[in-house]
C-alpha positions in Angstrom: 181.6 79.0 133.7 178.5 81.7 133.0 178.6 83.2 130.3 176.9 86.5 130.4 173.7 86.8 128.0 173.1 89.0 125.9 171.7 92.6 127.2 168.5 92.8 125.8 166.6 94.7 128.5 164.8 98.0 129.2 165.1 99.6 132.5 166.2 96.4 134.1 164.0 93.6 132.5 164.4 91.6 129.2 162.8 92.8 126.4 160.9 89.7 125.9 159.4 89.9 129.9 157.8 93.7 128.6 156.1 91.6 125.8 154.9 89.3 127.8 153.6 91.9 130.5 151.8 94.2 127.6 150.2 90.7 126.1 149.3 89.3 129.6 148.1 93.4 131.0 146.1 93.5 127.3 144.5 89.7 127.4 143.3 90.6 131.4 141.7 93.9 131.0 139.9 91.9 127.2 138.8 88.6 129.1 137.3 90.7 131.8 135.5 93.1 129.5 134.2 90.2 127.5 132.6 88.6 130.4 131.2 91.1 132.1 129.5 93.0 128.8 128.7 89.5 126.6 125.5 88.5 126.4 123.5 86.0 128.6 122.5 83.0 126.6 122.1 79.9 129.4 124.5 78.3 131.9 126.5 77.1 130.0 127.7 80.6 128.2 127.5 82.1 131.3 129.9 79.6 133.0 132.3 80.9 129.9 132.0 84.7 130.7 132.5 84.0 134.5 135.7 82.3 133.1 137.1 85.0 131.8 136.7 86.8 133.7 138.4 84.6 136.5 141.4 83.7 133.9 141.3 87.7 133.3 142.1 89.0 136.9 144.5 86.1 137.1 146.6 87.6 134.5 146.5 90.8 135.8 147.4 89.6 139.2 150.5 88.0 137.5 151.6 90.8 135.6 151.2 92.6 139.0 153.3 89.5 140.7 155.8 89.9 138.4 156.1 93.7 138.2 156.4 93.7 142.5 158.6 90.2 143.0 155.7 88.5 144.5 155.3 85.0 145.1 150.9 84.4 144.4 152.0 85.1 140.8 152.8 81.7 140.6 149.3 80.2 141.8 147.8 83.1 139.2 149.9 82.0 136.8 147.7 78.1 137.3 144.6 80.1 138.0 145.0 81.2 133.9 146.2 78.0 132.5 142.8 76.0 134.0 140.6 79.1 133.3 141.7 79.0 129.9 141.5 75.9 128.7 138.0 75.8 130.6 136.4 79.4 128.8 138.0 78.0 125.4 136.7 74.4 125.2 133.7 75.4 126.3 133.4 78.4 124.1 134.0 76.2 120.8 131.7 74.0 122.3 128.9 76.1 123.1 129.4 79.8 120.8 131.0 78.1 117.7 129.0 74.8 117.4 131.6 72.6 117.5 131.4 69.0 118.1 133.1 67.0 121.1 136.1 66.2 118.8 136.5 70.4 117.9 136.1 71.1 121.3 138.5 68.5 122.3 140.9 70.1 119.8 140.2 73.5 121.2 141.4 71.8 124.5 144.7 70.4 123.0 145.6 73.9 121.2 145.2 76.2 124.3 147.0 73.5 126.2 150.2 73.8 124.2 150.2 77.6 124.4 149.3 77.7 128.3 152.3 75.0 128.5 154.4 77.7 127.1 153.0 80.4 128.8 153.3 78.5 132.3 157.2 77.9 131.5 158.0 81.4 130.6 156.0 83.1 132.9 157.0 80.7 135.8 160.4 81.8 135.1 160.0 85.6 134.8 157.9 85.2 138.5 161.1 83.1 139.8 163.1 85.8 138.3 161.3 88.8 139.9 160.9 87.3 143.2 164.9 86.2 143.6 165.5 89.9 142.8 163.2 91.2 144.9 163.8 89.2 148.2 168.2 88.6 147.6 169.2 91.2 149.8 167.5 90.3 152.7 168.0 86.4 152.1 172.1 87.5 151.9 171.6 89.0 155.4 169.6 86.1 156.6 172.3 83.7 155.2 175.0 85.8 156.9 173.7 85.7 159.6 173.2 82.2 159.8 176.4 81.8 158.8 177.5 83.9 161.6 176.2 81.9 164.3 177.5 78.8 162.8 181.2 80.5 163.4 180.7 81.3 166.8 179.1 78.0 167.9 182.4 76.2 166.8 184.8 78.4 167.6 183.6 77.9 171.0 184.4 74.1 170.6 187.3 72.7 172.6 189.1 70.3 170.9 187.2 67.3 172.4 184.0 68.7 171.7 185.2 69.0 168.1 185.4 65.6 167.5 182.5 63.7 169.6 179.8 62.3 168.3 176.6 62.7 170.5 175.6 59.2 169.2 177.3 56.6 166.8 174.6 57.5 164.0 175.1 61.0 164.5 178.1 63.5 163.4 180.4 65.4 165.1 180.9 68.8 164.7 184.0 68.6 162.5 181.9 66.3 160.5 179.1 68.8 160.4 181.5 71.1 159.0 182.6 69.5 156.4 179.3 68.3 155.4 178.6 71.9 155.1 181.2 73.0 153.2 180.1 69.9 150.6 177.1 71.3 150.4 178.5 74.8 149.4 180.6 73.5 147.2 177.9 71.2 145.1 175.7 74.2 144.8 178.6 76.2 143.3 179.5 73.7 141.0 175.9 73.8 140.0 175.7 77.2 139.7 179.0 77.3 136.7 177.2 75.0 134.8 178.4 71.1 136.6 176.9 68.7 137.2 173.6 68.7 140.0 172.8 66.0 142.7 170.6 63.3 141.5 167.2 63.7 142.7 166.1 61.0 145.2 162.7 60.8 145.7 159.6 59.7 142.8 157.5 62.0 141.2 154.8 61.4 143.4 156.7 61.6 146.8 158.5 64.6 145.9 155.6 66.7 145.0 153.8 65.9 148.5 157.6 66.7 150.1 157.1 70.3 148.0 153.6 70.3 149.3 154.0 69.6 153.0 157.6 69.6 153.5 159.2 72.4 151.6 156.7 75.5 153.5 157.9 73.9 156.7 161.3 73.7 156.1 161.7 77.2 154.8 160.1 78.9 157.9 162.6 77.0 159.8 160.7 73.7 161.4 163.0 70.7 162.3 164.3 68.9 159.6 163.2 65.7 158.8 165.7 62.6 159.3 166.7 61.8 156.0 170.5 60.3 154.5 172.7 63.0 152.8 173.7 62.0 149.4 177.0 60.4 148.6 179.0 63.7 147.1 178.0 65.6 150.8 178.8 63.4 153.3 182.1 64.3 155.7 185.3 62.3 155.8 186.6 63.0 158.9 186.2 66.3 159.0 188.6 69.3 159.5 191.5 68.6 162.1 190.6 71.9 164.9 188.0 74.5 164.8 189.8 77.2 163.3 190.4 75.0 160.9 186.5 74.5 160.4 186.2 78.0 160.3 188.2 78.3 158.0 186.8 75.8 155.5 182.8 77.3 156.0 184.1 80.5 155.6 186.1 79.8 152.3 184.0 77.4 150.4 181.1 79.6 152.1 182.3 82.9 150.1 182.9 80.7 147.2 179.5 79.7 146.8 178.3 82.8 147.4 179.9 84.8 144.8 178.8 82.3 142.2 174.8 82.2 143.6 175.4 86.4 143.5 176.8 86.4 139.7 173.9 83.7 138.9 171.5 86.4 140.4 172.2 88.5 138.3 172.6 86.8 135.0 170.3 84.5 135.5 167.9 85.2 138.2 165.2 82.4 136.9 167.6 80.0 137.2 166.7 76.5 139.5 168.9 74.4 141.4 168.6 70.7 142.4 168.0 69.5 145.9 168.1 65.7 146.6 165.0 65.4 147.6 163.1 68.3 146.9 163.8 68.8 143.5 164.3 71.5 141.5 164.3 75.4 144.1 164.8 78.8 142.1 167.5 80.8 143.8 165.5 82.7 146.6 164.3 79.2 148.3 167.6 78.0 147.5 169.4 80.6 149.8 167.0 80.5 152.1 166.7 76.5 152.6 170.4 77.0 152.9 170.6 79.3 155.9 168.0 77.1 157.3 169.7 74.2 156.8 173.3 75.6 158.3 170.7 76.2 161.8 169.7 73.1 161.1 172.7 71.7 161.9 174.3 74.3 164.6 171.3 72.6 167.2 173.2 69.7 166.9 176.6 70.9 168.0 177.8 69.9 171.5 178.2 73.6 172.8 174.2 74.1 172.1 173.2 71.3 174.6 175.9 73.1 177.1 174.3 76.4 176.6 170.6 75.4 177.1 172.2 72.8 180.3 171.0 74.2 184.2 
């Protein structure tokens, strides 16, 4: 179950993302000032200034990100972190003539707070993007939703059943896969328990590199075994009755991801492979992935058929 948070917000954001835009609007505008009006003393001070003011307009693009629902936010967001740890070490190297082992601990100290920084702001982005982009992912979803229905509600009953190959699915296998899938992420979304993720650290962040962009602007999907907990049975007996299972654990999942939305927009939830998606790639990986699937049903390769 969600619980509903506290309300601690001022025209529609937490109290504690208004903070965080006043710090992050107030440390910009002083990081650019600083570099642009300190004074000139050698490369190495000068690499310092031009660091802030780099790590500067970063944070002002952020808060900027963040105020519009815009995804660079998040690359800002690491365009800070590295140009703060940089201007600090170097600065306690360099202005405060520290040794190696003070500027090293210069290093460690900004690290911790851009680790926290990164966190929370990486979750106020997430939350300002899902907000911004959720009503036109819910018509994208419907809509491939939509065609889903009338694919298999064209089925005959033989159709229903086939599989195009003995590795493949048939199309009441499809469906029920589907409906697994909905009904994982709902579980998810109360509070149960998420799909193990499959892949290494290494493999998944080049899949979220290479993979994930693709995906989500609706390339083919990759071959790749569906996890235990969403693979069909047999399926659904008839159509209707696959309609009739999409649509219900469909709505389902829906109303959960839409009470999650609002509650807790900066929330994340798992994919096997992929890892970790904040709600707007969720929904949007999921309309993709119901397409995905509709191209394999037997009435597409009738419809495309001389």
């Amino acid at each position: 179950m969600i619980r509903a948070p506290r309300d601690w917000t001022f025209r529609g954001r937490p109290g504690g993302e208004w903070l965080f835009l006043v710090a992050f609007g107030a440390l910009g505008v002083n990081a650019i000032h600083n570099g642009l009006t300190a004074d000139f003393h050698g490369v190495r001070q000068f690499s310092v200034q031009a660091a802030n003011v780099v790590f500067g307009l970063s944070a002002l693009g952020v808060v900027v990100a963040i105020v519009t629902g815009r995804r660079y936010g998040i690359s800002l967001l690491w365009v800070f972190a590295g140009g703060t740890l940089y201007a600090a070490t170097m600065a306690a190297w360099s202005y405060g003539g520290e040794s190696l082992l003070g500027a090293a601990n210069a290093f460690v100290a900004v690290l911790l707070v851009d680790v926290g920084l990164l966190w929370y702001g990486t979750r106020r982005l997430h939350a300002a993007i899902t907000q911004q982009r959720w009503p036109a992912l819910m018509a994208d979803h419907a809509a491939a939703a939509d065609e889903f229905v009338e694919a298999i509600s064209a089925l005959t009953g033989a159709e229903w059943t086939v599989r195009p190959s003995p590795e493949a699915w048939s199309a009441a296998e499809i469906t029920e896969h589907l409906a697994r899938t909905y009904s994982q992420y709902a579980g998810e979304a109360r509070g149960k328990n998420s799909l193990r993720i499959r892949l290494g650290l290494v493999k998944r962040t080049l899949a979220r590199i290479v993979v994930k962009p693709r995906l989500l602007a609706g390339a083919a999907f990759p071959k790749a075994r569906a996890p235990r907990e969403l693979r069909p049975s047999s399926g659904p007996a008839t159509p209707a009755d696959g309609v009739a299972l999409f649509r219900a654990t469909g709505g389902a999942c829906l109303r959960d991801l839409e009470i999650l939305h609002v509650r807790r927009p900066h929330r994340r939830l798992v994919h096997p492979y992929l890892g970790a998606l904040p709600l707007y790639e969720l929904v949007l990986f999921a309309a993709q992935h119901i397409r995905h699937h509709c191209r394999q049903l037997p009435r597409r390769i009738h419809d495309v058929a001389p």
